[in-house]
C-alpha positions in Angstrom: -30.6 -8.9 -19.9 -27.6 -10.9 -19.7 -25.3 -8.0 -20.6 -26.7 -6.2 -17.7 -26.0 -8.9 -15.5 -22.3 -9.2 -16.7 -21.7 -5.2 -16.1 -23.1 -5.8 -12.9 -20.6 -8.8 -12.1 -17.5 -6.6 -13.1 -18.5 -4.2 -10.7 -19.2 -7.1 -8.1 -15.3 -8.1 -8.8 -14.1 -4.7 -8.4 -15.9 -4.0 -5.2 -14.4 -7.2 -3.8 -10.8 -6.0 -4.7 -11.8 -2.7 -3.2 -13.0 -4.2 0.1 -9.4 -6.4 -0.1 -7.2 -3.0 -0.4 -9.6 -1.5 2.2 -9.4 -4.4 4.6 -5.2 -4.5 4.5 -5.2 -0.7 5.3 -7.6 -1.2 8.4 -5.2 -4.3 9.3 -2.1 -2.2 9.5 -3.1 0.7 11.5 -0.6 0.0 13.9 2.6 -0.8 11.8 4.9 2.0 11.3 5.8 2.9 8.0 3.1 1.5 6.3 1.7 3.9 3.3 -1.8 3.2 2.3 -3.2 1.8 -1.1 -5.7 3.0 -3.5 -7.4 1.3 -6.2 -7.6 3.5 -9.4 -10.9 2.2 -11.7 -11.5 2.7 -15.2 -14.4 2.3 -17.9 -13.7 -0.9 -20.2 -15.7 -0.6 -23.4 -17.0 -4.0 -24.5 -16.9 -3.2 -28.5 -18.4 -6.8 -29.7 -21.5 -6.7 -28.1 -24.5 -8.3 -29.2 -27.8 -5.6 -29.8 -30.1 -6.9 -31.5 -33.0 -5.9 -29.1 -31.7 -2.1 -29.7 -33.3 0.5 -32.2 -32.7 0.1 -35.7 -30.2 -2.7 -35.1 -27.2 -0.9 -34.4 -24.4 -2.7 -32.1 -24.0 -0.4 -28.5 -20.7 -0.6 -26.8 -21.1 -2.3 -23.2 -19.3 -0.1 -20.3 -17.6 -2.7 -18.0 -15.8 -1.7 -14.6 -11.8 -3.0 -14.4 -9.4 -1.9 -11.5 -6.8 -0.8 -13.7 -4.3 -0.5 -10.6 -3.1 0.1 -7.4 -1.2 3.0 -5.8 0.3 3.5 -2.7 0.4 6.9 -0.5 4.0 7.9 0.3 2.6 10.8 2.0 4.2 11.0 5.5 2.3 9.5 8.5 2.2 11.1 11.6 5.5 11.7 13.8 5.0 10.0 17.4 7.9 11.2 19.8 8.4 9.5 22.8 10.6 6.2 21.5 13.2 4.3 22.3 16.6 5.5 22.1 17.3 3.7 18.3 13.9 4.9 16.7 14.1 7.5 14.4 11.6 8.7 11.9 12.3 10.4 8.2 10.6 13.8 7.8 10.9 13.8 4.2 11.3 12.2 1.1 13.5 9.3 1.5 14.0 5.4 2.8 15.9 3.7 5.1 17.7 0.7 3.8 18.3 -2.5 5.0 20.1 -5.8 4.0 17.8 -9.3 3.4 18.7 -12.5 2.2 17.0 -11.4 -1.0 19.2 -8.1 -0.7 18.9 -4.6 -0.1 15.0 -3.6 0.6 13.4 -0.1 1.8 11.6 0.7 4.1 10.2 3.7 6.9 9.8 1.8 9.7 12.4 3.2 11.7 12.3 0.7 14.7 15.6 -0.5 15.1 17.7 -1.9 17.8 20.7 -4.1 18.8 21.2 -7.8 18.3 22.8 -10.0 20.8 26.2 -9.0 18.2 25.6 -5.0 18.6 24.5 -4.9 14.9 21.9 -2.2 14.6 18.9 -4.4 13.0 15.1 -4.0 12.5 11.9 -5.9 14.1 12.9 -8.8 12.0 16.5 -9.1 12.6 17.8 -7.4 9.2 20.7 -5.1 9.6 20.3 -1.1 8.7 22.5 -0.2 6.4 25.1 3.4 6.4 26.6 4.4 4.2 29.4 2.2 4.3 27.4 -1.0 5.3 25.7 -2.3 8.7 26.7 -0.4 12.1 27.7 -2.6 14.7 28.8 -1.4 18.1 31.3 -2.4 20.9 30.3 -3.1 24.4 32.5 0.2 25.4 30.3 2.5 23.2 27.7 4.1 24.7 25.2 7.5 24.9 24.3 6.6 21.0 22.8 9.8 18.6 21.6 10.3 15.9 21.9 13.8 14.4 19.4 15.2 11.9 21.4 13.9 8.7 21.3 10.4 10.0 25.0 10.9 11.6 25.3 8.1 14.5 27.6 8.8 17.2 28.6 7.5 20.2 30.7 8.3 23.6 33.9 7.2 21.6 32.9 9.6 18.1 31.4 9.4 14.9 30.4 5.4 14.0 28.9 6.4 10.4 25.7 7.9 8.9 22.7 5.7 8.1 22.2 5.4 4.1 19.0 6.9 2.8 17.7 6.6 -0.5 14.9 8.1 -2.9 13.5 7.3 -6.0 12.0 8.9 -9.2 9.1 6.5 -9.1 7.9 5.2 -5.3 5.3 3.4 -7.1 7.2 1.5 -8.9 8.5 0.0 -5.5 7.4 -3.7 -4.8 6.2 -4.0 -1.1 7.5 -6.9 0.4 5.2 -7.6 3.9 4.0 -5.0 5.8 6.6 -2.1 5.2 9.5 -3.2 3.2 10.1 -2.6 -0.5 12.4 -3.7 -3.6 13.3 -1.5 -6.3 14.0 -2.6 -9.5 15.5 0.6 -10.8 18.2 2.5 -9.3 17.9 4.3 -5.6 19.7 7.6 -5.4 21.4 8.8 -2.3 19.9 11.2 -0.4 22.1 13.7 0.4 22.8 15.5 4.1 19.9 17.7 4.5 17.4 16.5 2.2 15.6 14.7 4.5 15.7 15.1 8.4 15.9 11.9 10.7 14.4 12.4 14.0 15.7 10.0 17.0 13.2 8.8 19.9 10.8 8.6 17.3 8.3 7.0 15.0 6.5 6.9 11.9 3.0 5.5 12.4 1.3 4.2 9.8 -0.3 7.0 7.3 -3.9 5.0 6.8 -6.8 7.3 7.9 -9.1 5.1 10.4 -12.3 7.7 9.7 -12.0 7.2 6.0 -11.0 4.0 5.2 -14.1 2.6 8.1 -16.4 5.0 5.9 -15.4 3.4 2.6 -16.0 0.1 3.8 -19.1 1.3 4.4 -19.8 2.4 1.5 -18.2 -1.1 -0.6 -20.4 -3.2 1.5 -23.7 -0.7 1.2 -23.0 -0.8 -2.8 -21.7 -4.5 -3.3 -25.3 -4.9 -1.5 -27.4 -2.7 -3.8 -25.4 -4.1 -7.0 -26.5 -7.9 -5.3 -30.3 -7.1 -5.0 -30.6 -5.1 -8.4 -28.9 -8.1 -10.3 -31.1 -10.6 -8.3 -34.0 -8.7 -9.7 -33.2 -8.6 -13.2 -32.5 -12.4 -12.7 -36.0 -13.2 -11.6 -37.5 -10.3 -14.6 -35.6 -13.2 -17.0 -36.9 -16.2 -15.4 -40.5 -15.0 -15.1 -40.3 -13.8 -19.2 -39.3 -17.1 -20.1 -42.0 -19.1 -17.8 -44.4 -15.7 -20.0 -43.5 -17.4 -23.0 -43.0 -21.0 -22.8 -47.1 -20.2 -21.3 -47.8 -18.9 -24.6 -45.7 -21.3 -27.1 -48.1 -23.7 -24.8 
C-alpha cells in the first residue's frame, strides 16, 4: 500500500516539473528567439523493495517515474517580416553573438538597434558582435544593410559582417534568461552561406500555443486523477487498520 502511494508521489513530482516547463513555454510566446523545452521521462526501478505480501515471497522491482532531462527545440520559429530596419532573422543553423559582462553569449533574437554611442546592441544593451568585434557607426553613415551572409553596409561601404556561430551539441548550451545562451565547448564559425540572415525581420518564438495549452490540459487532468486515486488508497489503509484494531479488540 505504501509503495503504491510512493509511485504515485514520483509521478505527482514529475507532473509538477512538467506543468513548470509547460508554464515557461506559454510565458514566452511573445519573445523572439526563444526555443521550446521538453521534458524527457524514464522508468526508475526501485530494486530493494519490500514484498512480503507477494506470492511465494519473492521481492518485485517497484517502477518509479524520474524526469531524467530537459531538451530544448532549436527548430526554427516562424519568420515575421515587416521589422525595423536593424532586425534580422537567421534561416538556419546558427547564433548570433553578443558580448556580456559574463562574456560572449548566443542568442536568435535578432532585435537589435543603436545606442546613444551608435554601437549596434540588443534589447538589453549588449553589443552584437562581427566578426572583428562590436559595429559601431558614425553620425554620417546612413541607408544601413544587411546582406544575406550577415555583410552590413552603409552609404560610406562595407562596416563588417556579423559573427555567427554553431555548435555540435545546441543542448549542451546553458540558457541564460529568456533567449541567451553560454557554451562551454567551442562555437565554430559559420561560414558565408551556411546560414541566411534576413533584415526587417524576426524570429518569433518557436513554442506551439495549440499544443503546449492541450498539454497543460492534460498535466492538470492527470496530476488530478493521480490525487484522487492516491487519496483513495489512503483511506483503503486507514479503514484496514480501524478493520483490525476492531478485531485485536
Amino acid at each position: 500500500m505504501e509503495n503504491a502511494l510512493l509511485v504515485g508521489l514520483s509521478r505527482q513530482v514529475a507532473l509538477r516539473r512538467e506543468l513548470d516547463v509547460v508554464a515557461n513555454n506559454l510565458a514566452n510566446l511573445g519573445t523572439a528567439g526563444f526555443k521550446s523545452q521538453e521534458l524527457e521521462f524514464r522508468e526508475y526501478l526501485m530494486p530493494v523493495a519490500s514484498a512480503e505480501t507477494f506470492p511465494r515471497g519473492t521481492d518485485r522491482r517497484l517502477s518509479y517515474v524520474e524526469d531524467k532531462a530537459t531538451w530544448r527545440d532549436f527548430s526554427t520559429g516562424p519568420i515575421q517580416l515587416g521589422g525595423g530596419q536593424f532586425d534580422v532573422a537567421i534561416d538556419g543553423d546558427a547564433f548570433f553573438a553578443v558580448q556580456t559582462p559574463a562574456g560572449t553569449r548566443y542568442t536568435r533574437n535578432g532585435q537589435f538597434q543603436l545606442d546613444n554611442q551608435g554601437m549596434l546592441v540588443t534589447n538589453e544593451g549588449y553589443p552584437v558582435l562581427s566578426t572583428s568585434g562590436p559595429l559601431q557607426f558614425a553620425d554620417e553613415e546612413t541607408d544601413v544593410t544587411i546582406g544575406s551572409d550577415g555583410t552590413v553596409s552603409t552609404a560610406q561601404g562595407v562596416r563588417g559582417r556579423l559573427a555567427l556561430f554553431s555548435f555540435d551539441n545546441p543542448q549542451a548550451l546553458k540558457p541564460e534568461g529568456s533567449s541567451h545562451f553560454a557554451a562551454e565547448g567551442p562555437a565554430q564559425d559559420v561560414a558565408a552561406g551556411e546560414a541566411r540572415v534576413i533584415q526587417y525581420a524576426t524570429e518569433k518564438s518557436n513554442v506551439q500555443p495549440i499544443v503546449e495549452t492541450t498539454r497543460l490540459i492534460e498535466i492538470s487532468r492527470a496530476y488530478q486523477t493521480l490525487s484522487q486515486m492516491m487519496q483513495r488508497g489512503d483511506e483503503l489503509r486507514r479503514n484496514a487498520i480501524e478493520r483490525l484494531g476492531d478485531v485485536a479488540a
